[in-house]
Residue frames as qw, qx, qy, qz and C-alpha x, y, z in Angstrom:
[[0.871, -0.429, -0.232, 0.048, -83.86, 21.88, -49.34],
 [0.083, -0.860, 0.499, -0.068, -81.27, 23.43, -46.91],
 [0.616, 0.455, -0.566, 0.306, -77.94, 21.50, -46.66],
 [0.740, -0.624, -0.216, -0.127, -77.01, 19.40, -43.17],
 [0.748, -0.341, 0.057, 0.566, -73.89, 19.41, -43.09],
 [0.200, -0.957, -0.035, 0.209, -72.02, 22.89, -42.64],
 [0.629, 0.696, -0.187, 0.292, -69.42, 24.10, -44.83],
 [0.773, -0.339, -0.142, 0.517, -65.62, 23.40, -43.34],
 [0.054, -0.996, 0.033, 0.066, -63.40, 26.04, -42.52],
 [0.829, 0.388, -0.088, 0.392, -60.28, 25.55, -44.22],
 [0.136, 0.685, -0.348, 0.626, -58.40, 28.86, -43.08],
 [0.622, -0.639, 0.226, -0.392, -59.45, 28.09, -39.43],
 [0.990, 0.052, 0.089, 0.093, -58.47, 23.99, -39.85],
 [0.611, 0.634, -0.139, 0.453, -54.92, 25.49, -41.82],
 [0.183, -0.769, 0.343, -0.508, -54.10, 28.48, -39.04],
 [0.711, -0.538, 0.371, -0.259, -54.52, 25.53, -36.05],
 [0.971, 0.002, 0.028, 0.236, -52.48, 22.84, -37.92],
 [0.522, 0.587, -0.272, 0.556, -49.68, 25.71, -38.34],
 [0.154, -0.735, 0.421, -0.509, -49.60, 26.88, -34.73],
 [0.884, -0.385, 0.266, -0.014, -49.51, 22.85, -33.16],
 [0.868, 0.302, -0.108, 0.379, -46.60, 22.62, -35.88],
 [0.196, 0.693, -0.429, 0.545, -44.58, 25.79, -34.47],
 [0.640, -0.611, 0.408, -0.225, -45.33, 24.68, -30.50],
 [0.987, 0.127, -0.023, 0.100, -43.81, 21.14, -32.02],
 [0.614, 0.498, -0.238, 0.564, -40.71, 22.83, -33.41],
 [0.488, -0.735, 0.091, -0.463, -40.88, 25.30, -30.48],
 [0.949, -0.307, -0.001, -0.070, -40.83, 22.01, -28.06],
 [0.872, 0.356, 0.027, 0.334, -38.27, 20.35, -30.13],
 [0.394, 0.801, -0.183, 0.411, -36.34, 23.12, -30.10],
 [0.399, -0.690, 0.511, -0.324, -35.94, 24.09, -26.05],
 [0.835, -0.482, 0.265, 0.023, -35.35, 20.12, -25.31],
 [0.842, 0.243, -0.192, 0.442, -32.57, 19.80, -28.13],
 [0.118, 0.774, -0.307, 0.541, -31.04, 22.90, -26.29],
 [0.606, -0.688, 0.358, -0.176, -30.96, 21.33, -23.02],
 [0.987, 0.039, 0.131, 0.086, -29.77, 18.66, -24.50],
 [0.730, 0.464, -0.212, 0.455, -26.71, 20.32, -25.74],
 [0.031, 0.722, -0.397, 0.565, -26.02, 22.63, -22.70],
 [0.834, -0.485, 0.228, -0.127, -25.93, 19.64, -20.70],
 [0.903, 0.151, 0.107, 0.388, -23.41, 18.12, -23.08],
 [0.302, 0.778, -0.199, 0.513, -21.54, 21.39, -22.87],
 [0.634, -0.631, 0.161, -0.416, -21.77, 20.97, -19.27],
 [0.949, -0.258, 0.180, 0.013, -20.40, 17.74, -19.03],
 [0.791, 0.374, 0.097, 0.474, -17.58, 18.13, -21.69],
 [0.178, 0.761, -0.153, 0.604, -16.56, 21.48, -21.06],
 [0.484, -0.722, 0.256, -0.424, -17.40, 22.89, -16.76],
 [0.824, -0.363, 0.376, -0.219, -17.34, 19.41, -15.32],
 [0.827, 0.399, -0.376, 0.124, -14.54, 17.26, -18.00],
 [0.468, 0.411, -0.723, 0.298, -12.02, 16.92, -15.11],
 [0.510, -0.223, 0.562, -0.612, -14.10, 15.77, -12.84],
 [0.900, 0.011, 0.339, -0.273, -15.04, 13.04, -14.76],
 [0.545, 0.674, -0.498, 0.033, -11.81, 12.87, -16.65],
 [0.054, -0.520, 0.724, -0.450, -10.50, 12.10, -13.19],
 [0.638, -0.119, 0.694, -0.312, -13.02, 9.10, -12.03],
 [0.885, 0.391, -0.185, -0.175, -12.19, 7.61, -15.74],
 [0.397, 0.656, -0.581, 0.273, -8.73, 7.32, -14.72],
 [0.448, -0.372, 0.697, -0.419, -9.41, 6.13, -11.44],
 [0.902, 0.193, 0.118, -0.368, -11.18, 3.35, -13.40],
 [0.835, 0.523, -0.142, 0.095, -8.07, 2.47, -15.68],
 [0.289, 0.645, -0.451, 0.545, -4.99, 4.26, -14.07],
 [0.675, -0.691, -0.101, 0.237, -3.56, 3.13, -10.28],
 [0.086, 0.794, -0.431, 0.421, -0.80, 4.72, -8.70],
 [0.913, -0.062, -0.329, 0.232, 1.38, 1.82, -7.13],
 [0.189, -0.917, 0.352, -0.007, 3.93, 3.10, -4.28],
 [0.788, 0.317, -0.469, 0.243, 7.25, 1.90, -4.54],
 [0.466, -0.873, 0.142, -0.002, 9.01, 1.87, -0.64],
 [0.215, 0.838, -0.483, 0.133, 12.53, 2.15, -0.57],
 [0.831, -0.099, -0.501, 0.218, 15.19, -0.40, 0.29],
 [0.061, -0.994, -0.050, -0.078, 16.52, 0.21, 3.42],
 [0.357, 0.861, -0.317, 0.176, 19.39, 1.20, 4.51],
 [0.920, -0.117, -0.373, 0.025, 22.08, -1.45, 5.83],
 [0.426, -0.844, 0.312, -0.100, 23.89, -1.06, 9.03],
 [0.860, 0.201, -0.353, 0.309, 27.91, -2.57, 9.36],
 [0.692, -0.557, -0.076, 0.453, 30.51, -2.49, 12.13],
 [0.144, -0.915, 0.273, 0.258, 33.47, -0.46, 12.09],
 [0.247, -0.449, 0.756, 0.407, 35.39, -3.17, 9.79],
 [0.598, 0.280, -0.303, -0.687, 32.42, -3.27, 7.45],
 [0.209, -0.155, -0.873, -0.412, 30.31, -6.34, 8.31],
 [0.494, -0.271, -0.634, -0.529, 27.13, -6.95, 7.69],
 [0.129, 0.157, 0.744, -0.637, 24.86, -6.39, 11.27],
 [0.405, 0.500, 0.650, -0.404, 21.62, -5.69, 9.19],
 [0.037, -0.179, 0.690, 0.700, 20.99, -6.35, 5.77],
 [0.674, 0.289, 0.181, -0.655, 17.55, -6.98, 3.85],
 [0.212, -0.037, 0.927, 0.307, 16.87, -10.39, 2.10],
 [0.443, 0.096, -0.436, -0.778, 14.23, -11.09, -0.51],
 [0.088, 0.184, 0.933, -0.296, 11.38, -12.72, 0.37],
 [0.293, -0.499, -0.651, -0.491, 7.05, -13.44, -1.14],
 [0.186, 0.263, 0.698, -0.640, 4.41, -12.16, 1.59],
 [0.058, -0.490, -0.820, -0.291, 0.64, -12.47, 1.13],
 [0.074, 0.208, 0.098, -0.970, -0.59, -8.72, 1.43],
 [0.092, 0.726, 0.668, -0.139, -4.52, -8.00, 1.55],
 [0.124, -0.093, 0.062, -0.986, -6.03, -4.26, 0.72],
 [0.289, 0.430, 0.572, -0.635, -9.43, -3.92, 2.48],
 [0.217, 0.558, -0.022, -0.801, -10.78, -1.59, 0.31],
 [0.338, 0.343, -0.661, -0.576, -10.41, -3.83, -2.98],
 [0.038, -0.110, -0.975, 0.187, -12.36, -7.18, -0.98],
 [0.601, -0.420, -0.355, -0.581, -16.15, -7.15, -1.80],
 [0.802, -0.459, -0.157, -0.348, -16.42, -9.57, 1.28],
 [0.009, 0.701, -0.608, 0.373, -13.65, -9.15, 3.53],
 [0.508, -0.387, 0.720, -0.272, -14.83, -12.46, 5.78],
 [0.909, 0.388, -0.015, -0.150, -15.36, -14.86, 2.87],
 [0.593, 0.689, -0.369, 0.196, -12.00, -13.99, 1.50],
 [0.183, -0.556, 0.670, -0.456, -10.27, -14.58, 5.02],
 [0.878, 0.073, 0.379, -0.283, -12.64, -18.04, 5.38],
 [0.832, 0.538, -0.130, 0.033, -11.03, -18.85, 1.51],
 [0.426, 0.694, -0.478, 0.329, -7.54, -18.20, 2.72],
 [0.613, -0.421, 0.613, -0.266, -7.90, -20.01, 6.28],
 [0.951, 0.226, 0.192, -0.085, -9.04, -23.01, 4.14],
 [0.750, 0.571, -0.230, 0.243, -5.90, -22.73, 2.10],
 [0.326, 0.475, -0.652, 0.493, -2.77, -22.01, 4.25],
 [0.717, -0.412, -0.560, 0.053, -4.70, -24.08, 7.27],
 [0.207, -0.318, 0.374, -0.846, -5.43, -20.73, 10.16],
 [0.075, -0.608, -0.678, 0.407, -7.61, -21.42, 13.46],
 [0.211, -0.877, -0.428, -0.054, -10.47, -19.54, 14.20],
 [0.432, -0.813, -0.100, 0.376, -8.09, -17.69, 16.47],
 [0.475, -0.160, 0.370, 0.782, -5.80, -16.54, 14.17],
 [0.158, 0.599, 0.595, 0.511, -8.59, -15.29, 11.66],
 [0.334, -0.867, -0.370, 0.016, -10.37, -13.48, 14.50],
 [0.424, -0.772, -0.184, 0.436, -7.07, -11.95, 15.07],
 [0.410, 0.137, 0.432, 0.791, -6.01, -11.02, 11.67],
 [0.023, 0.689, 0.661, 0.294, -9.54, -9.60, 11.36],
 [0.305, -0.877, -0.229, 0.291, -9.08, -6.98, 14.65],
 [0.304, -0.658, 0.134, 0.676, -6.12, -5.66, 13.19],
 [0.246, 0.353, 0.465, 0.774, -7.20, -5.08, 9.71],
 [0.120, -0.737, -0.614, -0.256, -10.05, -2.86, 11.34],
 [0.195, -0.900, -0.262, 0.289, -7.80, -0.90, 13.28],
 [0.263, -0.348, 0.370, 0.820, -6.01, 0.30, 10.14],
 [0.335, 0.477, -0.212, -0.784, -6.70, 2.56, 6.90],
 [0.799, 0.314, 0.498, -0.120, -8.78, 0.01, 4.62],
 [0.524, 0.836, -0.158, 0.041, -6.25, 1.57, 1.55],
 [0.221, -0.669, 0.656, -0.270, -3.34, 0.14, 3.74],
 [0.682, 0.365, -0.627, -0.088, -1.69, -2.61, 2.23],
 [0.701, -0.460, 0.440, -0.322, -2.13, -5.85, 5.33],
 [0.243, 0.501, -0.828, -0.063, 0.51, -7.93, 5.66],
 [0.870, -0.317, -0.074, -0.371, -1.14, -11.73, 6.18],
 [0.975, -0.149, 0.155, 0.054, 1.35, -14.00, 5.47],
 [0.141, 0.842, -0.495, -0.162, 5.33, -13.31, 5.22],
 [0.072, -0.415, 0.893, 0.159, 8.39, -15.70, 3.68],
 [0.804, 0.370, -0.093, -0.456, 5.76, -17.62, 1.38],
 [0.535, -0.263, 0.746, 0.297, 7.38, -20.93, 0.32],
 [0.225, 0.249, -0.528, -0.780, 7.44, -21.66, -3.32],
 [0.131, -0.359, -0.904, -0.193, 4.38, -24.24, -2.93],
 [0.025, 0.650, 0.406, -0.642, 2.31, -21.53, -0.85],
 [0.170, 0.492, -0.287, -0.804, 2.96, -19.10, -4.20],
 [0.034, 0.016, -0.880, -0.473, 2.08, -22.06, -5.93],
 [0.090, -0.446, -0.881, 0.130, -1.45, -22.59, -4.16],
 [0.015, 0.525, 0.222, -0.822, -1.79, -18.86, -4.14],
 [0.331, 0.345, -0.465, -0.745, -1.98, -18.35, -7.94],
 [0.182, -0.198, -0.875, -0.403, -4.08, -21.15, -8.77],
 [0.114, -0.737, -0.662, -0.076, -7.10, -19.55, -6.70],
 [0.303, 0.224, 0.338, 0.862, -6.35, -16.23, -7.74],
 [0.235, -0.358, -0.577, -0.696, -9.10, -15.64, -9.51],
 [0.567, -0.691, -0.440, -0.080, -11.76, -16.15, -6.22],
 [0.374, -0.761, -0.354, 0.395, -9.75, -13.67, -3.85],
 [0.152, 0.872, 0.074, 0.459, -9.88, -9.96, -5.30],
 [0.319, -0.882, 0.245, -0.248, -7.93, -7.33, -3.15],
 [0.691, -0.509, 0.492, 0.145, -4.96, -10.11, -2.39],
 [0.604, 0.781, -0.155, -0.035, -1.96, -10.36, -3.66],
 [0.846, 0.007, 0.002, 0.533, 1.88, -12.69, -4.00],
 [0.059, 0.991, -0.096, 0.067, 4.46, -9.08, -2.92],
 [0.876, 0.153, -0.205, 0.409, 7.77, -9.59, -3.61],
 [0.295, -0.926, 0.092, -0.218, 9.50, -7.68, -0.50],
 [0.487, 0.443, -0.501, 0.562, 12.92, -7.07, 1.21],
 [0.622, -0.743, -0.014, -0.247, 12.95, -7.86, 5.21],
 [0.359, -0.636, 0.653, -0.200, 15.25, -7.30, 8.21],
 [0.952, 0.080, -0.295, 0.017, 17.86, -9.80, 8.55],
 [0.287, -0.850, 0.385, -0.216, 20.48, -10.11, 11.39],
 [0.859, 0.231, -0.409, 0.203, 23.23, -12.48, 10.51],
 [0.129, 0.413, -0.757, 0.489, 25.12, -11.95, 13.88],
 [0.554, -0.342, -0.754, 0.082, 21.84, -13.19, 15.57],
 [0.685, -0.522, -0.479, 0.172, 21.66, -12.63, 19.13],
 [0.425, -0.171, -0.053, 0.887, 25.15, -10.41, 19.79],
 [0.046, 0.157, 0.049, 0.985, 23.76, -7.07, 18.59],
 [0.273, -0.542, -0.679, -0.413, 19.92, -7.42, 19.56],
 [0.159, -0.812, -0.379, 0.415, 19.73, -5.00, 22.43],
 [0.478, -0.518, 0.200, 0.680, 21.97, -2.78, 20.08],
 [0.066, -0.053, -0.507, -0.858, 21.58, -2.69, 16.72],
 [0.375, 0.179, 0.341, -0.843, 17.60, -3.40, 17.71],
 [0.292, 0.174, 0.912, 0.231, 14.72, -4.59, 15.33],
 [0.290, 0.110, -0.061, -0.949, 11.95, -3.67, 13.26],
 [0.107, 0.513, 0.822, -0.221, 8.32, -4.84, 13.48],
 [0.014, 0.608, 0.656, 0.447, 4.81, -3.89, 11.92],
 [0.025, -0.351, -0.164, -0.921, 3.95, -0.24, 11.51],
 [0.067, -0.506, -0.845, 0.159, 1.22, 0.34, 14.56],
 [0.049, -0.880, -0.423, -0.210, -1.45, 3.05, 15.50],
 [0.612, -0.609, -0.006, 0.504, 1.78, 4.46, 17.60],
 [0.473, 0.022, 0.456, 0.753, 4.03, 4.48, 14.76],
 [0.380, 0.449, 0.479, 0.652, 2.11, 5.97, 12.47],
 [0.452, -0.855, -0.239, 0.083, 1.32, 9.19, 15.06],
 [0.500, -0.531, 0.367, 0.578, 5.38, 9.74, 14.79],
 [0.397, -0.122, 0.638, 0.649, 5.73, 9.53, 10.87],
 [0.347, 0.494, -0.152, -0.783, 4.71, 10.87, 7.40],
 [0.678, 0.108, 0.689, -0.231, 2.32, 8.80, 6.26],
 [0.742, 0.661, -0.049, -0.107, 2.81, 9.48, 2.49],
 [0.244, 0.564, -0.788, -0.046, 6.85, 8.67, 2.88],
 [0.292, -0.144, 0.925, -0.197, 5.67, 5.04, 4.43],
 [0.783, 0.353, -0.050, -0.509, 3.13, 4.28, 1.82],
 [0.930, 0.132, -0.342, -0.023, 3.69, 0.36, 1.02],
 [0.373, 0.499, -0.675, 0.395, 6.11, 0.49, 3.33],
 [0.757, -0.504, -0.326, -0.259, 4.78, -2.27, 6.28],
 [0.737, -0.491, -0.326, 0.330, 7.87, -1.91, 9.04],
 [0.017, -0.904, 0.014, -0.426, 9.54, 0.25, 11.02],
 [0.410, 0.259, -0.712, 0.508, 12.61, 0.35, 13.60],
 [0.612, -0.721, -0.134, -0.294, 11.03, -0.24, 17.21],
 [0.588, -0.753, 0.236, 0.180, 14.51, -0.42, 19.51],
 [0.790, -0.156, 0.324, 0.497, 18.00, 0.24, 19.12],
 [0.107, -0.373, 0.439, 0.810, 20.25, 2.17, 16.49],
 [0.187, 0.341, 0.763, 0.515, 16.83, 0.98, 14.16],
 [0.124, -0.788, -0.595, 0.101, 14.90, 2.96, 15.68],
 [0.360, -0.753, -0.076, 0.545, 17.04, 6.11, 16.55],
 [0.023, -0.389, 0.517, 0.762, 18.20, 6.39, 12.96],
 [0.344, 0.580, 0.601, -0.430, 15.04, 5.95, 11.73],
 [0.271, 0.883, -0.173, -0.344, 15.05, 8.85, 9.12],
 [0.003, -0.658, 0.691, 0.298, 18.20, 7.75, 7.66],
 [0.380, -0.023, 0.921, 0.080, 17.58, 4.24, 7.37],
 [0.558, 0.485, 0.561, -0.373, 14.11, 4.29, 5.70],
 [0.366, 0.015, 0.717, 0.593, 14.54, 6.35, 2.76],
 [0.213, 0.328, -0.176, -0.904, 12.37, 8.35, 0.38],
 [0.399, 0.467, 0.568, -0.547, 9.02, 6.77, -0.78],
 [0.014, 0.051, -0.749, -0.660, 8.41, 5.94, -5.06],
 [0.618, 0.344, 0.512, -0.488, 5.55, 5.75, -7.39],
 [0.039, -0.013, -0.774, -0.631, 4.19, 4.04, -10.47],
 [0.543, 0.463, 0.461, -0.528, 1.21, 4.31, -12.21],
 [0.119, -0.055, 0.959, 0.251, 0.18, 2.02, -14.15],
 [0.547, 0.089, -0.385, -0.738, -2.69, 1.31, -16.70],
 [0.146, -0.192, 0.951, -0.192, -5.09, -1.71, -15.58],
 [0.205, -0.143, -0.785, -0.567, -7.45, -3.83, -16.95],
 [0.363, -0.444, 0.103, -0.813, -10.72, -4.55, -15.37],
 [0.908, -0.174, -0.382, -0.006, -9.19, -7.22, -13.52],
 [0.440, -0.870, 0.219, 0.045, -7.33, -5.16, -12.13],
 [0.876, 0.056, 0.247, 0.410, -4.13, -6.50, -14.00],
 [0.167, -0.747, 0.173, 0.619, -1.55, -4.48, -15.02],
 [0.571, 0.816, 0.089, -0.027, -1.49, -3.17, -19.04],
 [0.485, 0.484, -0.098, 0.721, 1.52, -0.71, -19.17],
 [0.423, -0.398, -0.225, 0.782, 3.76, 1.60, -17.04],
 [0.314, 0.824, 0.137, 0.452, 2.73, 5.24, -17.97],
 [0.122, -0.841, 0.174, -0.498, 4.68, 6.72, -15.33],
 [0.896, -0.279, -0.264, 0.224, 7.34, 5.69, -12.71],
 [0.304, -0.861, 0.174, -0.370, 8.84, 7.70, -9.89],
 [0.751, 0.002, -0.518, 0.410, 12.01, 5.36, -8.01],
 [0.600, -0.794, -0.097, 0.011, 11.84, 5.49, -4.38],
 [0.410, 0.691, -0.495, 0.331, 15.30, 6.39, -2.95],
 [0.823, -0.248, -0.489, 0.148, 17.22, 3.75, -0.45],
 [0.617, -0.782, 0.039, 0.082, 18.13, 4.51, 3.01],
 [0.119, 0.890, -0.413, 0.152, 21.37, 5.70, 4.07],
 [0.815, -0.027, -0.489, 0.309, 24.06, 2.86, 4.86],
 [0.684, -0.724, 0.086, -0.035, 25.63, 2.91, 8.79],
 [0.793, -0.014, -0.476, 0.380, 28.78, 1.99, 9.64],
 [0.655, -0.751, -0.078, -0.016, 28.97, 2.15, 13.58],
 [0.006, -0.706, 0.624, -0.335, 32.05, 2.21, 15.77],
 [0.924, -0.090, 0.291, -0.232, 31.01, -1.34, 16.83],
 [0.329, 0.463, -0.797, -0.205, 33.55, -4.11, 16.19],
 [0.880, -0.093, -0.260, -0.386, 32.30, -7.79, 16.11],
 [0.746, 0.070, -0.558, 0.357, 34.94, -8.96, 17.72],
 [0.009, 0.401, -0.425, 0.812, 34.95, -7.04, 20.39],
 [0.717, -0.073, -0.158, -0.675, 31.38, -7.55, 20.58],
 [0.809, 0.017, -0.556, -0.191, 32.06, -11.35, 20.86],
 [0.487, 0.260, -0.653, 0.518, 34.60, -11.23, 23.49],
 [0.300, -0.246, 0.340, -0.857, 32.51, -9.16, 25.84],
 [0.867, -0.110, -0.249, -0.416, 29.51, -12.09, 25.12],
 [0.864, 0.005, -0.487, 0.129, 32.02, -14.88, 26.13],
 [0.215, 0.197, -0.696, 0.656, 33.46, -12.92, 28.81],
 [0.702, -0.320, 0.180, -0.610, 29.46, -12.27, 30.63],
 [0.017, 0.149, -0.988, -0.037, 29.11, -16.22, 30.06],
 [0.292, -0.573, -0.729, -0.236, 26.06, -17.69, 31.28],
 [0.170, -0.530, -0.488, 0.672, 25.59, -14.33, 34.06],
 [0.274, 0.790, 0.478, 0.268, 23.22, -11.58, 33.23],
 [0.448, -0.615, -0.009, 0.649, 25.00, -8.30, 33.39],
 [0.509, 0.844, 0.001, 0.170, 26.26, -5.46, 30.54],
 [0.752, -0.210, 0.220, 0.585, 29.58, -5.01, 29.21],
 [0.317, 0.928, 0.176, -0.082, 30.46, -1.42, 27.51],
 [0.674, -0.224, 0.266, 0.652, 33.58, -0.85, 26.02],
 [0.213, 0.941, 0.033, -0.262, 34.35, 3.09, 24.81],
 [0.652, 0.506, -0.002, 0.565, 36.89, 4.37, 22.47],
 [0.383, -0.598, -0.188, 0.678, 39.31, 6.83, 24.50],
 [0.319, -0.074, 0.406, 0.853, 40.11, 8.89, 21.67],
 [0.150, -0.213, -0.654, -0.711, 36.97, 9.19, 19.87],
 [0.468, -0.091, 0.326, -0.817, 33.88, 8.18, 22.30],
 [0.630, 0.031, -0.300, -0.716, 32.76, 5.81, 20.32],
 [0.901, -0.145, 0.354, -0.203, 31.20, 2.48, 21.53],
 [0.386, 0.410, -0.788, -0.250, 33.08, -0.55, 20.25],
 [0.360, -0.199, -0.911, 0.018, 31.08, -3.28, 22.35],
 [0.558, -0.133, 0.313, -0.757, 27.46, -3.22, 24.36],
 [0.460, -0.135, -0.876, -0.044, 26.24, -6.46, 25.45],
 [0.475, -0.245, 0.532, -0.657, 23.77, -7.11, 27.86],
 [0.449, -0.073, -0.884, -0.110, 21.99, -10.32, 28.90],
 [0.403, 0.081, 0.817, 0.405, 20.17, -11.71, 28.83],
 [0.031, -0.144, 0.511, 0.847, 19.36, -11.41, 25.30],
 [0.652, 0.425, 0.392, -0.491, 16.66, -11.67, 23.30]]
């Protein structure tokens, strides 16, 4: 009686289980290779490129602006000096939700509508990486209300800053001038990496015309931060350098006499040095 069932081929069965085991290894083989010339790729071609957006993760770079530089008569006082003082400084750029956070901070230092709406146009027509100045000369209960809701407004921050002060007042203010917030003008005239963090600028007068001199040279630190954006450690710290001190040919007494001699008429009073040229009194009126 023949036989139903057909002797196996072993050699045949053997040969096909050895050539699905090389394609296996084969396989195996090409994807561990991509696998490593991608990791060569990444570690080797491309490592400071992503060396550089780890750092951007951990590492800021903090400018530091210079103090500037203070301006004195001709018998060395004090026409324009810088006092310390808190302001409440925004950065766009760091504010998931730029009109929340401006809603959270009306609610707290009690802004109109109109004030929001107009804080709002002029953060939009500056650089969102440009440090916006909201609120200046902070009292110590403002700093107090500031840090206790923190935590709910990213991208804002308590800056402890040096601003224009004119202890004569009134007497030198067509003269020695003033300074006021950096605009789309300004920054058209200047070098925008020496005026990093730096949020004024002279706009009339002996601030303005000595410019350059006054301002000063532009610092940096960089600095290691958590992912709260808190600061770790200093790795690295650049000091800005301070404007050049004045002293004018202006005398303050002169200066006064010429005020009390205009009185209450509007008019200018110049008074030259023969010898020299230089001014020693400029009044006009009326003032400002």
């Amino acid at each position: 009686m023949s036989s139903r069932f057909a002797l196996k081929d072993h050699f045949r069965e053997s040969r096909l289980i050895n050539e699905r085991l090389i394609f296996s290894a084969l396989f195996a083989g090409l994807l561990f290779l991509i696998v490593m010339v991608r990791l060569s790729v990444l570690q080797v071609v491309e490592h400071e490129h992503f060396n550089t957006l780890s750092n951007q993760n951990r590492v800021d770079i903090t400018p530091l602006p210079p103090q500037r530089g203070l301006i004195y008569d001709r018998n060395g006082v004090i026409l324009a000096e810088n006092i310390p003082t808190f302001s409440l400084e925004i950065t766009p750029e760091n504010i998931p939700d730029l009109d929340n956070t401006l809603a959270e901070l009306a609610s707290l230092f009690s802004m109109t509508d109109e004030e929001i709406v107009d804080i709002k146009g002029r953060i939009k027509r500056q650089r969102g990486f440009r440090q916006f100045v909201f609120r200046q000369r902070l009292t110590e209960q403002e700093v107090a209300v500031f840090s206790v809701n923190r935590h709910r407004l990213p991208g804002v921050d308590v800056v402890g800053r040096l601003i224009r002060h004119y202890p004569q007042g009134a007497l030198f203010a067509h003269t020695i001038g003033y300074v006021g917030r950096i605009n789309e003008r300004d920054q058209k005239r200047i070098d925008a990496y020496n005026y990093k963090g730096t949020q004024q600028i002279g706009k009339t007068g002996v601030e303005r015309y000595y410019e350059d001199l006054l301002h000063g040279q532009v610092g940096h630190q960089q600095v290691e931060t958590n992912v709260q954006g808190r600061i770790v450690r200093e790795l690295n710290n650049t000091p800005s350098t301070a404007g050049q001190d004045l002293f004018l040919h202006l005398d303050v007494n002169l200066q006064r006499v010429a005020a009390q001699a205009l009185g209450d008429y509007n008019g200018a009073v110049v008074a030259l040095d023969p010898k020299t040229g230089g001014v020693l009194a400029m009044v006009s009126k009326p003032d400002f």
